[in-house]
Every structure is written in C-alpha cells, then in structure tokens.
VOPAGU-2260 file (C-alpha; in pm, 1 decimal, decimal comma):
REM VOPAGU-2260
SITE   aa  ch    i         X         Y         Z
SITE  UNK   A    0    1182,9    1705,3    -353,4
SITE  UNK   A    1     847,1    1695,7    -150,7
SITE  UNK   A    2     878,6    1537,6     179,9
SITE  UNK   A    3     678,0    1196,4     151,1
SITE  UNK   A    4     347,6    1165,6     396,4
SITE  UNK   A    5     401,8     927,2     660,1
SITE  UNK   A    6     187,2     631,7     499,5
SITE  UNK   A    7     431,1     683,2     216,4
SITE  UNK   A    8     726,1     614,7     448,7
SITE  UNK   A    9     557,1     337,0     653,6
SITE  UNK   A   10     518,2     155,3     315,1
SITE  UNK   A   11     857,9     179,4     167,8
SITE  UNK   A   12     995,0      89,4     552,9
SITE  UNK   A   13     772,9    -222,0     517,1
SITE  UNK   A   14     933,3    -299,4     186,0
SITE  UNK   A   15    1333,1    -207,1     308,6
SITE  UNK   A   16    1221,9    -484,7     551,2
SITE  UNK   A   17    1116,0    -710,6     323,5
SITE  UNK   A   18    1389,4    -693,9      76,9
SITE  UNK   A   19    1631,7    -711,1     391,4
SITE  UNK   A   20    1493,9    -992,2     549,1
SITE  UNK   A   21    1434,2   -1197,1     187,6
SITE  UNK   A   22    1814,8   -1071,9     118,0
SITE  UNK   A   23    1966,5   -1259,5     467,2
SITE  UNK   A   24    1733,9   -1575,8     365,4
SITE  UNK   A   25    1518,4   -1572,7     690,5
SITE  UNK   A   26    1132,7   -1634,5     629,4
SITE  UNK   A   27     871,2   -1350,3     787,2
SITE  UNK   A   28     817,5   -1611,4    1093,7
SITE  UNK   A   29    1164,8   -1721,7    1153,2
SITE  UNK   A   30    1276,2   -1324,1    1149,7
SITE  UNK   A   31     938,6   -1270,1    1416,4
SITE  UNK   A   32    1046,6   -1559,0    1599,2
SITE  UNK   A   33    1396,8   -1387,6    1648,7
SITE  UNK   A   34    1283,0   -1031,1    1703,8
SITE  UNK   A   35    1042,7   -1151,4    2010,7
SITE  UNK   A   36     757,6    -985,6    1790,4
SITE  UNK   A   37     394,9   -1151,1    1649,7
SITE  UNK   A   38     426,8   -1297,3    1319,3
SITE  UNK   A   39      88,4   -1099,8    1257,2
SITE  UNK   A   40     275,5    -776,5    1363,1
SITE  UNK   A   41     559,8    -879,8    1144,6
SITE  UNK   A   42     293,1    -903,8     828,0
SITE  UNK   A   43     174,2    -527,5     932,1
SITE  UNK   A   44     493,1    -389,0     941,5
SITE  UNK   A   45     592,8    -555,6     583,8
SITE  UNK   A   46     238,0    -422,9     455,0
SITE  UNK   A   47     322,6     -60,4     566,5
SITE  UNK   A   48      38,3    -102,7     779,6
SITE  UNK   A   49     267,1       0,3    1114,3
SITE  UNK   A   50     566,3     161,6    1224,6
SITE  UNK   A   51     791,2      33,8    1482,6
SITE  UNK   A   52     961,7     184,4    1760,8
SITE  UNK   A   53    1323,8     216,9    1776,7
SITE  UNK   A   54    1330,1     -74,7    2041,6
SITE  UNK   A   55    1127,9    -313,1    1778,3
SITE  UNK   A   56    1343,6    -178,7    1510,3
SITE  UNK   A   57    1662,5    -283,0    1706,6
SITE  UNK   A   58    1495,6    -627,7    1750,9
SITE  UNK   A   59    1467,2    -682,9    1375,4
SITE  UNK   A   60    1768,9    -584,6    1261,6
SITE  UNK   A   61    1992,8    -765,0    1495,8
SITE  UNK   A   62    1835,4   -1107,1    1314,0
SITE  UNK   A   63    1904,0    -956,8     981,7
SITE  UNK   A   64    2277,5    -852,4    1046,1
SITE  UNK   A   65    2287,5    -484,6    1000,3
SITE  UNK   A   66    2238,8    -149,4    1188,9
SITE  UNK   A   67    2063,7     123,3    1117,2
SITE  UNK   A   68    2219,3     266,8     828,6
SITE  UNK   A   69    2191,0     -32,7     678,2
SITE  UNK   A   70    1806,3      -7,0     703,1
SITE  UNK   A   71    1859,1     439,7     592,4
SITE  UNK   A   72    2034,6     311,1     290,5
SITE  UNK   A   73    1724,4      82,8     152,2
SITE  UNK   A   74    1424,2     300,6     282,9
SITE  UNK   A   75    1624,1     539,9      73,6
SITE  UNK   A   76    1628,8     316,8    -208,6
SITE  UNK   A   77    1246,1     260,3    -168,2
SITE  UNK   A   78    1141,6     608,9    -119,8
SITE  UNK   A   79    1305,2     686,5    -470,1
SITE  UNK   A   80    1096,8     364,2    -657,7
C-alpha cells in the first residue's frame, strides 16, 4: 500500500473528527468551546484544511472521551474509504 500524501491524511483526520465528535453527540461549537479552540479553526480542521498539534489534539479528544488510539483506530478507518 502507497503511503497517502499529507492532504490525504489531513482530510480523513478531519473526517475521524467529525464522525467522533457527531458519535459523542457534541455540536462543532460546543466541542470548540471545550477544546479552548476557534469554532472557525474547528471548521478547518473538520474540512482537512489543517492539522493540529499534539497539544490541540489532546484538547479535542478529552471533550470527546477517548485517547489517542481511539482517534488511530478511525483515521484508519478513513484512510481505507
């Protein structure tokens, strides 16, 4: 299997956030408002448009309930669509 490009992975991380935060039931803002992060950085990230850093990762997925391999197991899933 070819290694994706890193647009490719910056998309399907936007998604495994997506389908994580739609899973727990939080809206885009609420799961911003929680992080400490812009709702319009929030809608980037979800569009595949940026990548965050560990520390902003961390910050989302503390709202969300899970840990990183949570968040390995779906941009998995995505990068296999």
């Amino acid at each position: 299997m070819r290694d994706p490009s890193a647009a490719a992975v910056r998309r399907a991380l936007g998604k495994a956030i997506r389908r994580l935060r739609e899973h727990a039931g939080i809206s885009q803002e609420q799961l911003a408002l929680e992080s400490g992060i812009g709702r319009s950085y929030m809608g980037r990230l979800e569009r595949g448009e940026a990548s965050p850093t560990y520390v902003t990762a961390r910050k989302l997925l503390r709202p969300l309930g899970i840990g990183f391999g949570g968040l390995g197991t779906e941009l998995d899933r995505q990068l296999k669509k």
